[in-house]
C-alpha positions in Angstrom: 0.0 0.0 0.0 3.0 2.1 -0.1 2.0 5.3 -2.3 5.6 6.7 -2.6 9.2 7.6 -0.9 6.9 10.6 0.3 4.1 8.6 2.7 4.5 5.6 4.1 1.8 3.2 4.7 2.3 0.0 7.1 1.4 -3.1 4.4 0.6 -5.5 7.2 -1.9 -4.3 10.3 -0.9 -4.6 13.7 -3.3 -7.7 15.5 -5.8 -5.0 16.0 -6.3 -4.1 12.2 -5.0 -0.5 13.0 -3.1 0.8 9.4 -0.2 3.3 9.9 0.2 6.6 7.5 3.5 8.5 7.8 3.9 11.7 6.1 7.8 10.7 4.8 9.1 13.9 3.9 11.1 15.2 6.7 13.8 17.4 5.7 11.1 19.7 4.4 9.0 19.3 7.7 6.9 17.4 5.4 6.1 20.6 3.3 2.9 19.5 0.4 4.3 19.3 -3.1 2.7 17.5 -5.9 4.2 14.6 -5.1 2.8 14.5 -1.7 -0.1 15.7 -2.8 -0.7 12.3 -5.0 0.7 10.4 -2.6 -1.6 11.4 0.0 -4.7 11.0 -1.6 -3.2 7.2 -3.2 -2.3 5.9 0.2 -6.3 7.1 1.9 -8.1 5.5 -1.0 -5.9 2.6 -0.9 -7.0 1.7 3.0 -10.2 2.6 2.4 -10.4 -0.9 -0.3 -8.1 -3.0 2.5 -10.1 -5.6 4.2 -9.5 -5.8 8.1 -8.6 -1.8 8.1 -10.4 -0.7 11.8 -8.4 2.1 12.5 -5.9 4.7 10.7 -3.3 6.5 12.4 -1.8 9.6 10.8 1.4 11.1 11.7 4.3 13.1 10.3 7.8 11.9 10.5 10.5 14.0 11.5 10.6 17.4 13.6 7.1 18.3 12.2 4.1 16.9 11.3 2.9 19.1 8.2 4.7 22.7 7.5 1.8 23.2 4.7 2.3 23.9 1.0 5.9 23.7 -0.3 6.1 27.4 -0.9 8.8 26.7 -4.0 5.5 25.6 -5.7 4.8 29.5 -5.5 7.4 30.0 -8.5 6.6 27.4 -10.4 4.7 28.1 -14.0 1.1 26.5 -13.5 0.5 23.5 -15.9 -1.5 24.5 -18.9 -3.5 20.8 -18.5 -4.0 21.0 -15.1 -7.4 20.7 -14.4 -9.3 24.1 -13.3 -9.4 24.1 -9.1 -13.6 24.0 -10.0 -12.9 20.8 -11.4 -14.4 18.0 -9.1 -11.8 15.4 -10.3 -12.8 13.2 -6.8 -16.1 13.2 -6.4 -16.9 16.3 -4.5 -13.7 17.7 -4.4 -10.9 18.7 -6.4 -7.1 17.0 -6.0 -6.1 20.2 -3.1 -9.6 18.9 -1.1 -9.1 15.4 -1.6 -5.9 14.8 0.4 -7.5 16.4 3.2 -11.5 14.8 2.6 -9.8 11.5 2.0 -9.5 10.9 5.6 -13.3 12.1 6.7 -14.4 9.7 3.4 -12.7 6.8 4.7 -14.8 4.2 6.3 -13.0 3.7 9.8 -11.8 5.9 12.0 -8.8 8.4 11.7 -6.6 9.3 14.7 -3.8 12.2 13.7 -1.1 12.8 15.8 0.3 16.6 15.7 4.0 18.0 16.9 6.4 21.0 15.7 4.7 22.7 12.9 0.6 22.3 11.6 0.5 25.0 9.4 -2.1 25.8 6.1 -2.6 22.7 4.4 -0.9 20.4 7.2 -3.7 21.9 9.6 -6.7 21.2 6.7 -5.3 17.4 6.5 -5.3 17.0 10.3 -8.6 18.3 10.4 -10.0 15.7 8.0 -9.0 13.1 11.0 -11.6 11.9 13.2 -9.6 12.6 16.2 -6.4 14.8 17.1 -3.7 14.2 19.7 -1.4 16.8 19.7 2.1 17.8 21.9 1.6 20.8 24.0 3.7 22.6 22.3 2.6 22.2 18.8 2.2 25.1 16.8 -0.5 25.9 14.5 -1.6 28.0 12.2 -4.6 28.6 9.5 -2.0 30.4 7.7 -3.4 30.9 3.9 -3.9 34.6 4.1 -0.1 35.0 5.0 0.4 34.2 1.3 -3.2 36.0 0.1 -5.0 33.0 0.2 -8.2 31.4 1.4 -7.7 28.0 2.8 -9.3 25.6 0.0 -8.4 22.6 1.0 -11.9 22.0 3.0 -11.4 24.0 5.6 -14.6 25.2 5.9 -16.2 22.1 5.5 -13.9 20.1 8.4 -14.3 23.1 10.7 -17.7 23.3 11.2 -18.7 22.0 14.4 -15.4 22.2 15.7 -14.7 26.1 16.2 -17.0 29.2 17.3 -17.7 30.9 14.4 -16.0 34.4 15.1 -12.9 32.8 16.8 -12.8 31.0 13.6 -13.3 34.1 11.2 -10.0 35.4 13.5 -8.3 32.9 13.0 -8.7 32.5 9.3 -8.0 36.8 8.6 -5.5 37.2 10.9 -3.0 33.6 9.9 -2.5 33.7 13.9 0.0 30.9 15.0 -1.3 29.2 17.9 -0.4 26.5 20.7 -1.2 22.9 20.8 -2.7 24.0 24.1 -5.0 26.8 22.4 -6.1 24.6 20.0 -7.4 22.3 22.5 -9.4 24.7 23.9 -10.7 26.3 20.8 -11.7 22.7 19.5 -9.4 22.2 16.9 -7.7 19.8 18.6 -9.0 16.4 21.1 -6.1 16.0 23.3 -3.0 17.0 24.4 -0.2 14.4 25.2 3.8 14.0 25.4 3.7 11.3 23.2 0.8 12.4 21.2 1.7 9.1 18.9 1.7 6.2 21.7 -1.9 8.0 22.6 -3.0 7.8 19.4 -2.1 3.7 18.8 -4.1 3.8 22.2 -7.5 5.2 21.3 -7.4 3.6 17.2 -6.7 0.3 19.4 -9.7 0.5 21.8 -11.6 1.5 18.2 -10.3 -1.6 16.4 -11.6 -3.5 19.5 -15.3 -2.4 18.8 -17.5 -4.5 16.5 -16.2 -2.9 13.4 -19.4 -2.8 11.4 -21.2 -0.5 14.4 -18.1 1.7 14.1 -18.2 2.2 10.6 -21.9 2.8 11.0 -21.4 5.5 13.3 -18.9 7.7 11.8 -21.3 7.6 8.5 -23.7 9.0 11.2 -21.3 11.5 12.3 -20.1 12.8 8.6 -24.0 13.8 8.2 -24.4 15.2 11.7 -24.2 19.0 9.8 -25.3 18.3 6.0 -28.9 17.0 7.4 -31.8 18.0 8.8 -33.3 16.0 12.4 -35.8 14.5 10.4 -33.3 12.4 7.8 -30.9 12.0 11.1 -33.6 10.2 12.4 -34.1 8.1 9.9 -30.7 7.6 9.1 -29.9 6.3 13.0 -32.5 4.0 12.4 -31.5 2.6 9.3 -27.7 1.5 10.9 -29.3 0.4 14.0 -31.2 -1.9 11.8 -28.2 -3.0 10.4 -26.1 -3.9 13.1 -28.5 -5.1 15.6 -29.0 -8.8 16.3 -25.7 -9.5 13.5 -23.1 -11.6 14.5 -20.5 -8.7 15.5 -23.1 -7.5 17.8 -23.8 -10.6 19.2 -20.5 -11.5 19.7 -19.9 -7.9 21.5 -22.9 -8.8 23.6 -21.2 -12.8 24.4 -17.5 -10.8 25.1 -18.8 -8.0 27.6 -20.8 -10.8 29.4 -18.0 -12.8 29.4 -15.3 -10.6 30.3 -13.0 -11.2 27.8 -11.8 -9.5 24.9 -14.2 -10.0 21.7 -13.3 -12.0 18.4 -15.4 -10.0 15.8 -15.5 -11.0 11.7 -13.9 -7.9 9.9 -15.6 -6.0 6.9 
């Protein structure tokens, strides 16, 4: 599952099915370039068509998790075949979106894991993650309009939810950098830890221990917590329930609990 030299992916899972992504590009504090870029967005799709996947974890190798865009990309001449950024060339996004979305598309659960920088782009990937465990002294930064820029690489669609919206609209105008700290408190970020990657393998392990089809169930819940109204929610937590219930995963997670011992569920 290896995309390139640029991300790393674990080919076999761990005993608990949980898949490993490293951002592999460390001497430029893992800054996005089109390689990346591709790379990215290969290695997501790739787990989400690997059988026994139950949990991702997504870190960045080296002093940094993600610096943002390679800013040499800045004086590069744009490719005349490129397609236009209105393009949707991955469903509902374009190629910039994607290697953020990838990770909120995916089917299980995505835990990243932030130190050093999290700037721009670096910040909009993390963001696509489920959860984020970050060092206290991380620093972040929504940092598009340092180069005149609006961040476009769904941003605004990961963010809602997650920050008030006038702490967010400051955020956003001014490029602000920010603690690890702060952006626990402002919502951007789920925990803080010293070892915000041995936390991470913690919580995707007690995820990969849950019957896997409820899981997946409820993080398609959770995707459509702000695109729909109460009514289709309704319906919607209904419609899993009915789909889980009384199957062997739950059953099994029923005969385990009971039991006291750790369950032995089929994967999807």
């Amino acid at each position: 599952m290896t995309a390139s030299e640029n991300v790393r992916v674990d080919t076999r899972l761990d005993e608990n099915g949980v898949a490993h992504v490293r951002l592999s590009r460390p001497e430029k504090m893992n800054a996005l370039d089109p390689a990346m870029f591709d790379a990215i967005i290969e290695a997501g799709h790739a787990l989400g068509e690997t059988r026994g996947v139950r949990a991702v974890v997504l870190s960045g190798e080296g002093r940094s998790f993600c610096a943002g865009l390679d800013t040499s990309s800045f004086a590069k001449t744009p490719d005349p075949d490129a397609p236009a950024l209105t393009d949707r060339t991955h469903g509902n996004a374009n190629s910039y979106q994607e290697v953020a979305m990838v990770w909120r598309k995916l089917p299980v659960p995505v835990i990243a894991t932030l130190h050093g920088v999290c700037f721009g782009g670096g910040l909009q990937i993390a963001s696509g993650a489920d959860i984020r465990v970050a060092a206290r002294d991380t620093r972040l930064a929504i940092m598009e309009m340092k180069w005149g820029l609006v961040p476009d690489m769904g941003g605004y669609a990961l963010w809602r939810g997650l920050v008030r919206d006038d702490v967010l609209r400051d955020l956003i105008y001014t490029n602000r950098e920010f603690s690890g700290e702060e952006a626990r408190e402002l919502g951007l970020v789920t925990y803080i830890d010293d070892d915000p990657l041995a936390r991470a393998n913690a919580i995707a392990s007690e995820i990969a221990n849950r019957n896997p089809h409820a899981v997946r169930a409820a993080k398609r819940l959770a995707n459509q917590m702000h695109d729909r109204g109460t009514d289709a929610l309704l319906i919607e937590e209904s419609v899993e329930q009915a789909g889980v219930i009384r199957s062997p995963n739950q059953v099994e997670a029923v005969m385990a609990g009971l039991a006291k011992r750790a369950p032995r569920f089929e994967d999807v």
